[in-house]
C-alpha positions as CSV (number, residue, x, y, z in Angstrom):
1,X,-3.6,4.0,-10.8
2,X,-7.3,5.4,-10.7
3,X,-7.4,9.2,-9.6
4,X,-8.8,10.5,-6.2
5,X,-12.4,9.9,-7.0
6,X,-12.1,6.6,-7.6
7,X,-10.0,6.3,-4.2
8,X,-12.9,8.5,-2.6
9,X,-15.5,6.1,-4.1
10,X,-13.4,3.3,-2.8
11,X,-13.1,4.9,1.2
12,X,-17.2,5.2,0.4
13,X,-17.6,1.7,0.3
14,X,-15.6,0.5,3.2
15,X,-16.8,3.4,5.5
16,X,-20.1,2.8,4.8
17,X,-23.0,4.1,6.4
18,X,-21.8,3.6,10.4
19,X,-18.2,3.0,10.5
20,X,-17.6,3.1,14.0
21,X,-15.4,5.9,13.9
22,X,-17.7,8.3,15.5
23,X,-14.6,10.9,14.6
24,X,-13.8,13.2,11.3
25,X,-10.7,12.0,9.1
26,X,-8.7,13.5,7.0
27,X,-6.5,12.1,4.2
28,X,-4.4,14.5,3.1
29,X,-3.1,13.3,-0.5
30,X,-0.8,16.4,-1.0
31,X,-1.3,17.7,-4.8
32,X,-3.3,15.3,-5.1
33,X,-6.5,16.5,-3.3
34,X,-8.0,15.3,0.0
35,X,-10.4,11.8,1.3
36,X,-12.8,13.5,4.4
37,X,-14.7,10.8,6.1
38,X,-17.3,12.4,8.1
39,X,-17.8,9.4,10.8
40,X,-19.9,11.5,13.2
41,X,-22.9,12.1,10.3
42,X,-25.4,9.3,10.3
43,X,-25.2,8.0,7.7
44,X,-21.4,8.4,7.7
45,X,-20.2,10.2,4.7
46,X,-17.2,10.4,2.6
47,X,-15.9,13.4,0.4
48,X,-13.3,15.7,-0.7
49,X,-13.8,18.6,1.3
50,X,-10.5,20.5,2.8
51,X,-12.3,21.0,6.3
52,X,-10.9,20.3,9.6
53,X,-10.5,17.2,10.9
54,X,-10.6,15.4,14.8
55,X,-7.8,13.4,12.9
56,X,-5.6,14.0,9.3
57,X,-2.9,11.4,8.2
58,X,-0.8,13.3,5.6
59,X,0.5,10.2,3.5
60,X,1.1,10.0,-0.5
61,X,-1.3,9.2,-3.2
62,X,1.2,6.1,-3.6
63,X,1.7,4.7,-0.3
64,X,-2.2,5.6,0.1
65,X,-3.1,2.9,-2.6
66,X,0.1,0.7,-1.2
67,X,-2.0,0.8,1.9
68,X,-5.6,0.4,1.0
69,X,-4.2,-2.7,-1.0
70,X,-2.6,-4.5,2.2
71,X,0.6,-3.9,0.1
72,X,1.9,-1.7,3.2
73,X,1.1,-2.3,6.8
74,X,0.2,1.3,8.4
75,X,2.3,0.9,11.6
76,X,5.5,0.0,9.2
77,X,4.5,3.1,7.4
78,X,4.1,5.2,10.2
79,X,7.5,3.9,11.5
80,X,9.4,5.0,8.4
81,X,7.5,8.0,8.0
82,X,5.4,7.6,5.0
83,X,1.6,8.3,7.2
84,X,2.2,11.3,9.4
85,X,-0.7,11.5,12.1
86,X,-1.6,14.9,13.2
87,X,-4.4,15.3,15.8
88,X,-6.0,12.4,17.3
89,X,-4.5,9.4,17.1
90,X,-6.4,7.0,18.9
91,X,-9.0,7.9,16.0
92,X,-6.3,7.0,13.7
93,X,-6.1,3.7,15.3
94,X,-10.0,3.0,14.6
95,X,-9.6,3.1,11.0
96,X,-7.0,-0.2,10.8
97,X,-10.2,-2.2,10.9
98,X,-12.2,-0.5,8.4
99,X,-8.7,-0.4,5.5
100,X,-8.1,-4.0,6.9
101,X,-11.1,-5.4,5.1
C-alpha cells in the first residue's frame, strides 16, 4: 500500500480544482497522518495539515484505501463503525460522489 502522500496525491486528483464541497474535510488517518481538503479555496486544495475541519471522518489508513477503491461502501462502513463522522455530516454526504468516481 502507497503511504499518505500518495493517498493525498490521489484525494488531489479527484477533488480537483471545484469539488462542490464548498466545506473543509478532514481525514483523520490515526498514526498515519491526516488528508485536509480545503473545498471552500478556489481552486480547491488538498493537504496534510492538522487544522480544523467543518467535517472529519476518523477512519483507518486500511479501510481508507478499502474505500477509495470501491472495495468498501461508506454507509456499510459507517454502520459497522469503521468511518466515524464528527461535525457536519451532510458535508460528509457530498463527498460519496467525488470517492464514487
Amino acid at each position: 500500500m502507497g503511504d499518505i502522500s500518495a493517498l493525498t496525491d490521489e484525494v488531489r486528483s479527484k477533488v480537483g480544482a471545484n469539488s462542490g464541497i464548498g466545506a473543509t474535510v478532514k481525514f483523520n488517518l490515526g498514526s498515519d497522518g491526516v488528508i485536509y481538503v480545503d473545498g471552500k479555496s478556489t481552486p480547491n486544495s488538498v493537504s496534510n495539515e492538522d487544522k480544523p475541519a467543518d467535517c472529519t471522518i476518523k477512519v483507518s489508513k486500511e479501510d481508507y484505501e478499502n474505500l477509495n477503491a470501491g472495495k468498501l461502501d461508506p454507509t456499510t462502513a459507517f454502520m459497522q463503525g469503521k468511518i466515524k463522522v464528527e461535525g457536519n455530516m451532510a458535508v460528509a454526504m457530498k463527498l460519496q460522489p467525488i470517492f464514487g468516481r
